[in-house]
KEFINU-68915 format. One record per residue (C-alpha): residue number from 1; x, y, z; residue in one letter. Coordinates in steps of 0.02 Angstrom, whole numbers, plus 32768, in hexadecimal, padded with zeros to 4 digits. Example, Ala and Ser with C-alpha at 12.3 -4.5 7.8 and 13.67 -1.06 7.14 Angstrom:
<atoms>
ATOM seq   c1   c2   c3 type
ATOM   1 8267 7F1F 8186    a
ATOM   2 82AC 7FCB 8165    s
</atoms>
This chain:
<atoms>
ATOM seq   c1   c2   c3 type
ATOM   1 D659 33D6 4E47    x
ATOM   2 D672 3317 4E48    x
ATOM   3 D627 32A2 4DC4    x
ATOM   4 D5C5 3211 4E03    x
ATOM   5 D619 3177 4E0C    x
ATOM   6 D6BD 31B8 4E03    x
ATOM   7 D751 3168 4E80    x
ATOM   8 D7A1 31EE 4ED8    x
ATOM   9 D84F 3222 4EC1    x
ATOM  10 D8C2 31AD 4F5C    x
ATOM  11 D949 3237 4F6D    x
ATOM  12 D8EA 32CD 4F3F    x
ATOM  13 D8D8 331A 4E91    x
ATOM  14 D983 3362 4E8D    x
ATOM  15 D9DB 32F6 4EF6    x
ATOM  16 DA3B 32B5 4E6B    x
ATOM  17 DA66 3222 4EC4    x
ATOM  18 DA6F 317E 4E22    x
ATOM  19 DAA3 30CD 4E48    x
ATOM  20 DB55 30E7 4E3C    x
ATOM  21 DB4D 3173 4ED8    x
ATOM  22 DAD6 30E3 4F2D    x
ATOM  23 DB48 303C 4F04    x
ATOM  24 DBEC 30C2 4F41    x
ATOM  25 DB9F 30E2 4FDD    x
ATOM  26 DB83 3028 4FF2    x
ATOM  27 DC16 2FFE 4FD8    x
ATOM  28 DC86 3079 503B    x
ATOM  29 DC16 304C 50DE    x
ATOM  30 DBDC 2F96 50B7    x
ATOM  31 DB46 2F3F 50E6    x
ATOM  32 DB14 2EAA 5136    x
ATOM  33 DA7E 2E39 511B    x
ATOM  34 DA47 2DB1 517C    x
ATOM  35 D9C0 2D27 5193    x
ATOM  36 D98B 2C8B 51C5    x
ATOM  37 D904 2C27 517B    x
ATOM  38 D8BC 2B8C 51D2    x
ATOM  39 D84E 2B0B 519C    x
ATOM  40 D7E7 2AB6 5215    x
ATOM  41 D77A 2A22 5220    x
ATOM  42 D70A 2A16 52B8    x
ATOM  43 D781 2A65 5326    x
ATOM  44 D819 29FA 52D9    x
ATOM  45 D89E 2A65 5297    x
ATOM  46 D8C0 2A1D 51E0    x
ATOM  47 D947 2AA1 51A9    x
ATOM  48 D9A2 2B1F 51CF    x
ATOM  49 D9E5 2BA0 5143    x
ATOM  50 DA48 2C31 519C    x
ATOM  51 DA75 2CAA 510C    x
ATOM  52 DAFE 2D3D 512A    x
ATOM  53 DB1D 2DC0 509B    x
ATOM  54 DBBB 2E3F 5093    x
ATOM  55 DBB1 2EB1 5017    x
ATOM  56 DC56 2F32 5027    x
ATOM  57 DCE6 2F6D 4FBA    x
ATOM  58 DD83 2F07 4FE3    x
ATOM  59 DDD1 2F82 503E    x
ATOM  60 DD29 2F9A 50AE    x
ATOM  61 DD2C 2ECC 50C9    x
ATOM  62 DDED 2EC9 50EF    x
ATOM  63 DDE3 2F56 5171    x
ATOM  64 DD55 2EDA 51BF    x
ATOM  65 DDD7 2E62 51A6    x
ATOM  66 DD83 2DEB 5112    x
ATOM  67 DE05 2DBF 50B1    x
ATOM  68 DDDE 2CFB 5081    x
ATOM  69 DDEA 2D1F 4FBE    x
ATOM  70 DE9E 2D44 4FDF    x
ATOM  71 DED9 2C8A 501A    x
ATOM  72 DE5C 2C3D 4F92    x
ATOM  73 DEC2 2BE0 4F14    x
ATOM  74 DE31 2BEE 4E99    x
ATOM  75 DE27 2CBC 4EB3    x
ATOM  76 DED8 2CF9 4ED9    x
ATOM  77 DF81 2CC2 4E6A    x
ATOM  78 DFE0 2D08 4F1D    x
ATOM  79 DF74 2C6A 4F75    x
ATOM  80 DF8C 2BFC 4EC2    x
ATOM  81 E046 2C1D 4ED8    x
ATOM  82 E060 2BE8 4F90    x
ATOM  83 DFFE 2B5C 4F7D    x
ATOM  84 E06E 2B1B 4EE3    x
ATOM  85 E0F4 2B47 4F6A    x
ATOM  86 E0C3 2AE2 4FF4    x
ATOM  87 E09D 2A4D 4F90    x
ATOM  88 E13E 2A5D 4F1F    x
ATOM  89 E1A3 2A69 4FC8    x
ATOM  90 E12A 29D4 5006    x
ATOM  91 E171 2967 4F69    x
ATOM  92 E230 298E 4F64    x
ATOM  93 E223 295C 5025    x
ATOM  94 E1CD 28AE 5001    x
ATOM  95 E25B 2895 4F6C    x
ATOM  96 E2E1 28BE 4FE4    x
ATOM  97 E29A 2839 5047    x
ATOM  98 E28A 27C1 4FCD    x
ATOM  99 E336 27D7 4F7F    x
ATOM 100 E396 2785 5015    x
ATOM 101 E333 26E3 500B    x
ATOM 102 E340 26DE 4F5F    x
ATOM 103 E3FB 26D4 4F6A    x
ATOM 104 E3FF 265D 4FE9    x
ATOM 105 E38E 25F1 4F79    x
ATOM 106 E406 25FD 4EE1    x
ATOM 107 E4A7 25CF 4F5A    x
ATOM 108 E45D 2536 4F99    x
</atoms>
């Protein structure tokens, strides 16, 4: 007997399936979302808005081989470190350039 007005059940009375079971299965196979929207003006293309979405655990996006987060300085201390790296080897090079003129300014 069903009630009036009443939404069925998505996954079947005793499914069991909650929003943690959903969001895991999400995750462990990812899913992509795309889209475009276009505005138009008497058959002038105005803009153009192409939208992507990823939504996968980390491991799911680095076996698809999304890794970006890992080499931004702002979301890894690994990519924060090299960076620091780079530029502090960037500096002592510059000074060791500098140094020999500097001498030969003082001698003359």
């Amino acid at each position: 007997m069903t009630t009036p007005g009443r939404l069925p059940q998505p996954y079947g009375h005793d499914s069991g399936a909650n929003l943690a079971d959903i969001l895991e299965r999400v995750l462990d196979k990812g899913v992509v979302i795309a889209g475009d929207i276009r505005i138009n003006l008497l058959d002038i293309e105005l803009l153009t808005i192409k939208l992507r979405l990823v939504v996968a655990s980390v491991d799911k996006a680095k076996e698809m081989g999304i890794d970006w987060w890992e080499d931004d300085p702002a979301l890894s201390t690994r990519a924060r470190r090299d960076e620091l790296a780079r530029e502090n080897a960037e500096l002592r090079e510059r000074l060791a350039q500098l140094e020999p003129a500097r001498g030969q300014e003082e001698a003359s």
